[in-house]
VOPAGU-2260 file (C-alpha; in pm, 1 decimal, decimal comma):
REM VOPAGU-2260
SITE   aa  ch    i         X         Y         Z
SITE  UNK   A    0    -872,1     257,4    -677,7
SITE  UNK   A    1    -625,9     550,1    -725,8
SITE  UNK   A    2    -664,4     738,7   -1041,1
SITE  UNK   A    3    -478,1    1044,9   -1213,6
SITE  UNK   A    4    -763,9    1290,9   -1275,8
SITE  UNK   A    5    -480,2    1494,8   -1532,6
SITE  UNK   A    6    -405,2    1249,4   -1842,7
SITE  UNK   A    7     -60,6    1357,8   -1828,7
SITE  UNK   A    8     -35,0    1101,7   -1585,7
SITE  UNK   A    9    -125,7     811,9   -1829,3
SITE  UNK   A   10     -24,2     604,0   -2057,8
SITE  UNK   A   11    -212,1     392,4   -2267,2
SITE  UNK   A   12     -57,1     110,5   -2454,0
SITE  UNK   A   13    -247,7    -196,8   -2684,0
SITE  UNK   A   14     -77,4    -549,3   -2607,2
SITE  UNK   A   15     -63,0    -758,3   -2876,2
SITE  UNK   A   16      26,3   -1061,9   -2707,7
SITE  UNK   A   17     203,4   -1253,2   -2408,9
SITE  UNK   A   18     475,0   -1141,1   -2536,9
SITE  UNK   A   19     421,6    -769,0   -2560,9
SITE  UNK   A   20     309,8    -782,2   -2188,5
SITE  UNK   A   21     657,2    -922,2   -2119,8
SITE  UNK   A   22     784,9    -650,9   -2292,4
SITE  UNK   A   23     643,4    -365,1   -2112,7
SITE  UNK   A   24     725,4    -564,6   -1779,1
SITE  UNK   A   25    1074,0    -559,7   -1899,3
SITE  UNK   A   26    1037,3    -192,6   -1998,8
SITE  UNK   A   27    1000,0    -136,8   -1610,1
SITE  UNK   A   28    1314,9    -244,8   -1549,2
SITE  UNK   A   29    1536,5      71,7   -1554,2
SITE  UNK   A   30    1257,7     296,9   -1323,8
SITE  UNK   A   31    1274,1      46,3   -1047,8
SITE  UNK   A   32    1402,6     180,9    -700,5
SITE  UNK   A   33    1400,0      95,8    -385,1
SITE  UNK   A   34    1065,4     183,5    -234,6
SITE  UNK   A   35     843,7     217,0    -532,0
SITE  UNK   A   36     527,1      40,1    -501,2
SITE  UNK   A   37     353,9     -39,4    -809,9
SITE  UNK   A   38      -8,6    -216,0    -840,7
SITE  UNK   A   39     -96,8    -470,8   -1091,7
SITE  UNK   A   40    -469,7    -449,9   -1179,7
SITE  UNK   A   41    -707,0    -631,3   -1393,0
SITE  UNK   A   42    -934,4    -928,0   -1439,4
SITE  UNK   A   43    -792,1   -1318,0   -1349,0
SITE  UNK   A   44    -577,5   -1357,6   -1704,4
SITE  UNK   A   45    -513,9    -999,4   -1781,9
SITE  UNK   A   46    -125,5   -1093,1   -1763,3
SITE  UNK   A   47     -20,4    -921,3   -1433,4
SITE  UNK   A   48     207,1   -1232,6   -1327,5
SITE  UNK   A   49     308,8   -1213,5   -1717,1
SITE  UNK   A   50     432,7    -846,5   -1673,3
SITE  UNK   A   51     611,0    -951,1   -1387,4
SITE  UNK   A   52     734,2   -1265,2   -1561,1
SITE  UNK   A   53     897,3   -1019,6   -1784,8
SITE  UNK   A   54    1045,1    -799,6   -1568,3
SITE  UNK   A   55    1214,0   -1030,9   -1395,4
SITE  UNK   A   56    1334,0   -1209,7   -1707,3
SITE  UNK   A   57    1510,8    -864,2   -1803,6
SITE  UNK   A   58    1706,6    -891,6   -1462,9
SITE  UNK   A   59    1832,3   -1250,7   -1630,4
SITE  UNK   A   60    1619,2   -1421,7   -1370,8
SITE  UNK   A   61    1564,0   -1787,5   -1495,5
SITE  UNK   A   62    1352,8   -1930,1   -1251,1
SITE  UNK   A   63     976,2   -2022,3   -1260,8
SITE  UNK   A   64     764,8   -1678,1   -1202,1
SITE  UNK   A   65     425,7   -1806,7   -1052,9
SITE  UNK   A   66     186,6   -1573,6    -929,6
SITE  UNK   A   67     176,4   -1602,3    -540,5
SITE  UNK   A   68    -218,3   -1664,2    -438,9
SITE  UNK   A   69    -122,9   -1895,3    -207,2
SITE  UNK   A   70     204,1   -1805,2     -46,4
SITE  UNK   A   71     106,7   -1440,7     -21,9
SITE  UNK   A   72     467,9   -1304,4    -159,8
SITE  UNK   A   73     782,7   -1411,0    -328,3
SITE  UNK   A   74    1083,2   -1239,7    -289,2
SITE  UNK   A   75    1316,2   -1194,0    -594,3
SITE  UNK   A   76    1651,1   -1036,3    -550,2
SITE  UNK   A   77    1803,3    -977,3    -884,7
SITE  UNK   A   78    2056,1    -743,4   -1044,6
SITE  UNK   A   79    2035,6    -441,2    -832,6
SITE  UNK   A   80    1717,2    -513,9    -678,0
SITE  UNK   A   81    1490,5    -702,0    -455,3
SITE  UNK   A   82    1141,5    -735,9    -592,9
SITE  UNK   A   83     879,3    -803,8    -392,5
SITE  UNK   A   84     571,6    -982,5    -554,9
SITE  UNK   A   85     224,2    -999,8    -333,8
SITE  UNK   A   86     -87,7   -1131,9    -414,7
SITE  UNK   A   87    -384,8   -1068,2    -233,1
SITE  UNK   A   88    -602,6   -1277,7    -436,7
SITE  UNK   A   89    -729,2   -1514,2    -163,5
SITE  UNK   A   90    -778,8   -1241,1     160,8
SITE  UNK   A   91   -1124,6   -1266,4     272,2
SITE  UNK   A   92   -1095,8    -939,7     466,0
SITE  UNK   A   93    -786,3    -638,7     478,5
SITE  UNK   A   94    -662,9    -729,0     778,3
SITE  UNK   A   95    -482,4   -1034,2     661,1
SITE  UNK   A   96    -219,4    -817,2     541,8
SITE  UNK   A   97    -104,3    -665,7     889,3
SITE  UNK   A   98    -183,3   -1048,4    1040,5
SITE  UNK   A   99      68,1   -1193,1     768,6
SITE  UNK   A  100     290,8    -873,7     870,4
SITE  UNK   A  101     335,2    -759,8     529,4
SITE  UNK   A  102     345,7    -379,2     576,8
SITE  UNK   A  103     711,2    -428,6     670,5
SITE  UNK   A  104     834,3    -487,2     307,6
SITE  UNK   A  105     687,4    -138,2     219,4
SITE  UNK   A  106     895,8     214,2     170,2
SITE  UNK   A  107    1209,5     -56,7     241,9
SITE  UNK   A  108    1447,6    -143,8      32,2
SITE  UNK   A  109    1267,7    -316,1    -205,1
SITE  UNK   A  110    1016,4    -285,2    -459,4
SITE  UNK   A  111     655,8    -400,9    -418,0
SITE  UNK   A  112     464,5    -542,8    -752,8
SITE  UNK   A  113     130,7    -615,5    -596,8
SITE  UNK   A  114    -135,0    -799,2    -707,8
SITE  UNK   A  115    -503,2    -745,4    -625,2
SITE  UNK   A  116    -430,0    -460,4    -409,5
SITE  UNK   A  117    -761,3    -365,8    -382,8
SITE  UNK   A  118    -839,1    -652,4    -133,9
SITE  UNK   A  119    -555,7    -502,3     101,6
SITE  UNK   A  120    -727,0    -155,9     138,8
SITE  UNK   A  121    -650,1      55,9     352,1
SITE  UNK   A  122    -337,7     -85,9     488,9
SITE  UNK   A  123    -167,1    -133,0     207,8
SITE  UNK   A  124      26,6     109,0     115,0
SITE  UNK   A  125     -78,1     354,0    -191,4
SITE  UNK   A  126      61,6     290,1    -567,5
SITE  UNK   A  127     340,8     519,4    -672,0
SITE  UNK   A  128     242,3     361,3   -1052,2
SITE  UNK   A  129     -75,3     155,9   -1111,1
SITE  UNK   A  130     -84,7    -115,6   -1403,3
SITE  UNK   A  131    -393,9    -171,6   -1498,3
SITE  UNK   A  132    -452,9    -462,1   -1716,3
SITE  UNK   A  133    -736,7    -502,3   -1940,5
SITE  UNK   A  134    -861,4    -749,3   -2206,0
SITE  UNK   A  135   -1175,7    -673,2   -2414,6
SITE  UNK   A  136   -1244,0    -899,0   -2744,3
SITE  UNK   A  137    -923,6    -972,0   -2863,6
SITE  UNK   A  138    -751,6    -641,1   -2742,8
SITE  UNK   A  139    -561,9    -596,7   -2440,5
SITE  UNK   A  140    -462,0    -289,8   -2306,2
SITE  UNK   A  141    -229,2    -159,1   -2011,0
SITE  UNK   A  142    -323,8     152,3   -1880,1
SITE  UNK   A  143      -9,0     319,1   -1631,8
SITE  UNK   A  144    -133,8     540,0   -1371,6
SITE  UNK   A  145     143,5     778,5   -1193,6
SITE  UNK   A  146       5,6     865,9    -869,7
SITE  UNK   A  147     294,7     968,0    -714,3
SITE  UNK   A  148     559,6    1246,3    -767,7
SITE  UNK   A  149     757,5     974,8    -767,8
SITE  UNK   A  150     535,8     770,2    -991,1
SITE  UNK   A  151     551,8    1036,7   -1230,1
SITE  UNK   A  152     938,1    1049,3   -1227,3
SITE  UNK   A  153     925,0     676,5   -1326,8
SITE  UNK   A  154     700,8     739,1   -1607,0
SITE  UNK   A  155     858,7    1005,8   -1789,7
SITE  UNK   A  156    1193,0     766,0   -1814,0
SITE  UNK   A  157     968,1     437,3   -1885,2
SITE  UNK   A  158    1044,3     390,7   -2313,1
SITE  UNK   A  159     804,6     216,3   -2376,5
SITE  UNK   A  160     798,2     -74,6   -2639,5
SITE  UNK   A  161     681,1      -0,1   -2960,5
């Protein structure tokens, strides 16, 4: 996993519910760009596919939003971008990802929300932001990672919800 060694680079922020995890997926909305690859990590039910749920519900997207463990990626192309959500849930070993050919929708013209990235190292591509998700007790937390110049861009514009 990639993390910022200089806190600068983080930002911590308590969830209160589904619908605060919506909120900071919606949140993400404005930093989006073409190229930006941003992981979503945490346990099974941390609320990645939530976040994304909410980002893409900011767009106006009314559609289902379904995590996709088994078709690998779905391919969103809303307002003024395309979104492109992976989920490497199911791989059994890295490769999978340059067999399924998926290095292609990197550093394109789209952004890349990935789920369980980890199973993809090292071909896919590194985060510009990571997401990490985390539930303990009754709190959850995101923790946002820059680890890109880039990354870091994003984060200084990212207002955050309160």
């Amino acid at each position: 996993m990639h993390h910022a060694s200089d806190d600068t680079c983080a930002l911590k922020l308590e969830l209160a519910d589904t619908a605060a995890t919506e909120a900071l997926g919606a949140a993400l909305l404005p930093v989006l760009g073409p190229g930006l690859t941003i992981w979503l990590s945490g346990d099974l039910g941390a609320g990645k596919t939530t976040l994304t749920r909410g980002l893409l519900r900011a767009t106006g997207f009314k559609g289902n939003v379904k995590s996709p463990t088994y078709t690998l990626i779905e391919v969103y192309t809303v307002s003024r971008i395309t979104l492109y959500h992976f989920d490497f849930y199911r791989f059994t070993h890295a490769d999978e990802f340059l067999e399924a050919g998926l290095d292609e929708y990197f550093g394109a013209e789209g952004t890349c929300l990935v789920e369980w990235a980890d199973k993809a190292v090292p071909h896919v591509p590194s985060p510009d932001i990571e997401i990490r998700l985390q539930v303990t007790g009754s709190t959850r937390l995101a923790i946002i990672h820059a680890c890109s110049k880039r990354g870091q861009e994003c984060l200084k514009q990212i207002a955050l919800p309160r």
